[in-house]
N, C-alpha and C positions, 0 to 999 in steps of 0.2 A: 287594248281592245282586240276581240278577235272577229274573223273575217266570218259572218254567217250568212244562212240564206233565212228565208221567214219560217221553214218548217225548224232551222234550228232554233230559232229566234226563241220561236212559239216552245217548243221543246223546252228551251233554257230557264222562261217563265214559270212554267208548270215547274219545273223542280227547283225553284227559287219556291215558289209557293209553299209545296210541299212539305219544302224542310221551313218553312216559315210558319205556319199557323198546322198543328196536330189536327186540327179539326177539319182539313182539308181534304175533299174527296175527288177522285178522277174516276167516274166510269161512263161505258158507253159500248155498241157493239167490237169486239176486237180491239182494245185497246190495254190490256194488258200482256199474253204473251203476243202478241203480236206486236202492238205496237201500235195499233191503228193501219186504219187501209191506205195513210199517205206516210207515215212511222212517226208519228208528232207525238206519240208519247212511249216512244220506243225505251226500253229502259227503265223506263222506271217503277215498272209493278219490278223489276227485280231489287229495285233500289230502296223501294217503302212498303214492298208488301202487298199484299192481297186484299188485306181490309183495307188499304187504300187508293188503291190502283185497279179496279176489278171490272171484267165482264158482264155483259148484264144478255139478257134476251133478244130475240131480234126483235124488238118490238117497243117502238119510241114512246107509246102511251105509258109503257111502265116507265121507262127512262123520266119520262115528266114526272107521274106521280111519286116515283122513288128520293126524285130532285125536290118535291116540296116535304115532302116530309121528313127529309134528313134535314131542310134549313129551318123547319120549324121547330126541331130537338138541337139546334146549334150550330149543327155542320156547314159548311161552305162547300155546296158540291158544283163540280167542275164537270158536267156531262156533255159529252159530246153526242153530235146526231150525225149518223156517217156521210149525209149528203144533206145540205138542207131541202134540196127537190123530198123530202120524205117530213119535214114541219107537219105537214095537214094531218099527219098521226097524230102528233104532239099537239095540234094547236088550240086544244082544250086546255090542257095545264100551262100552254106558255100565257094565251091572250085572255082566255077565263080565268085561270085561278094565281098566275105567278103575281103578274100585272096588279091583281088588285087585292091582296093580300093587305099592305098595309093599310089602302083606305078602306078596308072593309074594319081592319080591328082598331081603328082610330089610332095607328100611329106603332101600339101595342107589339105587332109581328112585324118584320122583314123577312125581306128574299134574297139572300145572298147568294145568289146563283148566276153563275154566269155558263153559258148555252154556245157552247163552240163548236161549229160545224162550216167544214168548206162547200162553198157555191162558186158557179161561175164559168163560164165557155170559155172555147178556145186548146180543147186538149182534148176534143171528140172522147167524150165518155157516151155513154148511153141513154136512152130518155130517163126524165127525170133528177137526172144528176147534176144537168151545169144551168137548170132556171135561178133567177136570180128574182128571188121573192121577197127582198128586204123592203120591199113599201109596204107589205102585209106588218111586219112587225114595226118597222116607222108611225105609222098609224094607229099602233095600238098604245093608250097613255098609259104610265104605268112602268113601260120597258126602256130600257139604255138600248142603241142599236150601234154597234161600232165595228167598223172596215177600216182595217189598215192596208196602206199599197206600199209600205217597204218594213225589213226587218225591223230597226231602228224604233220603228212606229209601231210593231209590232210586237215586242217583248214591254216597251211601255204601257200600250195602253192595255194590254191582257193583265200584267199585274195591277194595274188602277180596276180596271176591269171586276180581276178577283176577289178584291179589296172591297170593295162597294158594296154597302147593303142591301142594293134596290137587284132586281132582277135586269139581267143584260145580253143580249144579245150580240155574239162576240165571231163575225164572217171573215173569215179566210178564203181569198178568190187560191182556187184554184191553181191560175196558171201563172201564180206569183211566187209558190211553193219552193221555187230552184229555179228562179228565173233567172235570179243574180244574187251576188253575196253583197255584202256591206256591213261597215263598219258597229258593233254591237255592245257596249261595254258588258263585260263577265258578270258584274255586280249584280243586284238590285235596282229599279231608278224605276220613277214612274212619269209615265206623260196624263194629264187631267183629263177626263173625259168632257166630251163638250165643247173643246176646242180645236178650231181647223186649224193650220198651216198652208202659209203660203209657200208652196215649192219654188215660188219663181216669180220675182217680183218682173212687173211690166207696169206701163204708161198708158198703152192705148186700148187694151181688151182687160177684161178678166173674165178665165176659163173658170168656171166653179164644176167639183167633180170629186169623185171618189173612187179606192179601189183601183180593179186593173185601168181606167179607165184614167185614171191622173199618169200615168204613164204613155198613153195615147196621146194626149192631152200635152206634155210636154214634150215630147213628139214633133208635136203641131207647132208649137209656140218654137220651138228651134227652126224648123223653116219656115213660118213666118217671118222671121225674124231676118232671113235671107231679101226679102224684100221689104224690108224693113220697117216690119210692125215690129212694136214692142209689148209681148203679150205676159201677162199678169197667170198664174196657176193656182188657183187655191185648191187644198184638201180639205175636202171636210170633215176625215180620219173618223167624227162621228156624226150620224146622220140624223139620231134623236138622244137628247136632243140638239140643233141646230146652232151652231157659232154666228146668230145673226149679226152679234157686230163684227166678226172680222169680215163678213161677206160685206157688209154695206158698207164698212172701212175701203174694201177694194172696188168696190162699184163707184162710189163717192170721186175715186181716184181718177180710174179710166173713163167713164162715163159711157161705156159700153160692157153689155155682158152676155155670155152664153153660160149655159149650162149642161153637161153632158153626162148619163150617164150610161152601163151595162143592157140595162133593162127595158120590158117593152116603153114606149113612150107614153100610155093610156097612165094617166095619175101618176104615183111613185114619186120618189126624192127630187127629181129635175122640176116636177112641177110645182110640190111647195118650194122650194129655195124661189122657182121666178114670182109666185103670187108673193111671198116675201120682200122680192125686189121691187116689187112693183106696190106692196105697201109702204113701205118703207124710204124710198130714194128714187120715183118716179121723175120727180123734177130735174136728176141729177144724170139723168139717161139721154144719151143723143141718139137711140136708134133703141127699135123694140127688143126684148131679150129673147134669146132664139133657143133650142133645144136641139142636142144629139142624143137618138136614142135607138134600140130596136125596134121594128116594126110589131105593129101590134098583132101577134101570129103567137104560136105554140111557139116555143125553142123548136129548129128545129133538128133531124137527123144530120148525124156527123159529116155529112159529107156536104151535108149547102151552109153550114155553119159559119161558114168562112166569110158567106156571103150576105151572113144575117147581121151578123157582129157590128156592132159600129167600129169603125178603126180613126186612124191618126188624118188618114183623110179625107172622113166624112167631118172631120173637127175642122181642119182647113178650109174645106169647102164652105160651112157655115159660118164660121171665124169672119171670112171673108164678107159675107153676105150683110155680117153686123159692123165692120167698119169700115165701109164702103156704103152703107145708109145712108 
């Protein structure tokens, strides 16, 4: 196995793909000689080519329309969107016409496109660059939505990801890109979409969480753990759709849960998974289910960011709050 970080992770999938299926496309702004504006597909317009690797406009509306209409002549295109703060260009082709492609033609057409683009605070980019808008495309039926928060998780589920007929929504935080290395086999290998992991088994809490935000998260559960909770961490690696049974596997367990994630707290991923817990395993709860989230504001300018963020002990401090009920 070699030692990577997720930009390489990510990198290694795409040219697994590549050479895997001819019909495979990467494009997107700067993404062939450059390499993209974090370098994730550095390399490989020189390694496959121009028809397969290529530049497009600045302008994410074609990017969508280009992406359906090459998957409805065969192609499996792989476009990137340079920041997802920049979707609401796209978000005609992604939630209007990707999403319901197949139930429109009875089954007839697919969307084999998968939509990768980094989100996500914490590395003071500029407005519009680190909002973390994945409840817009959660919410829309139709779409795969999937966040990895380590390498490992991250060359998995992008080739399952690629693979997929359905159209999918495939976020890379940000400040995960070089955070750290980890262990990555060279091969091929794929993780299922749809299924969390438990980073960290515990007895008395379960953390449910995604993203940079399971790193916060277990974080947390390590000093807790100094006073001796035993905290539980699920990932939910994908957020639609939802791993209901392994979350209610772990709720069932501890009989307490929070949920936490990036984004502002108004609806978004933290709030279905609790109305879930709460259809699902209410009798099985000793205390209400609580939420960490951003406050319901703009993202805001780089410099209060720090202050907007949820961190590892705004998790503690609510942790607390649910088992101590």
């Amino acid at each position: 196995m070699a030692q990577m970080t997720m930009i390489q992770a990510i990198t290694d999938a795409l040219r697994n793909e590549l050479k895997n299926d001819p019909n495979t496309l990467v494009f997107g702004e700067d993404v062939g000689v450059n390499g993209g504006v974090f370098r994730a597909t550095e390399g490989l317009q020189k390694e496959f080519g121009e028809d397969r690797v290529f530049d497009t406009p600045l302008a994410e509306s074609g990017i969508g329309g280009l992406s359906i209409g090459l998957a409805l002549q065969g192609f499996r295109p792989i476009p990137e969107i340079q920041f997802f703060g920049f979707v609401f260009e796209v978000m005609d082709s992604i939630a209007g016409q990707m999403s319901r492609i197949r139930y429109r033609h009875g089954g007839r057409h697919t969307m084999p496109i998968t939509v990768r683009s980094p989100f996500g605070g914490g590395v003071h980019t500029p407005e519009l660059h680190s909002d973390s808008l994945e409840g817009l495309m959660a919410q829309t039926p139709g779409l795969k939505v999937v966040v990895p928060s380590t390498p490992y998780d991250a060359k998995g589920l992008l080739i399952s990801s690629i693979r997929d007929n359905d159209p999918v929504v495939f976020l890379e935080h940000l400040k995960l890109y070089r955070a750290f290395r980890q262990e990555v086999p060279e091969g091929e290998y794929t993780i299922p979409l749809g299924k969390a992991d438990v980073k960290r088994e515990g007895t008395d809490l379960s953390i449910i969480t995604y993203g940079a935000m399971v790193h916060e998260s277990l974080k947390a559960a390590e000093e807790l753990e100094k006073e001796g909770y035993s905290v539980e961490v699920v990932d939910l690696r994908t957020i639609s759709p939802l791993d209901i049974d392994t979350i209610i596997a772990s709720v069932e367990k501890t009989g307490r849960a929070m949920v936490v994630q990036e984004a502002q707290k108004m609806a978004g991923v933290a709030a279905n998974v609790v109305a879930e817990i709460n259809d699902r395993a209410i009798l099985s709860l000793e205390a209400p289910v609580l939420r960490v989230a951003a406050p319901d504001t703009v993202y805001p300018f780089s410099q209060a960011e720090s202050v907007w963020l949820p961190n590892y002990k705004d998790v503690i401090e609510t942790a607390k709050k649910v088992l101590t009920f």
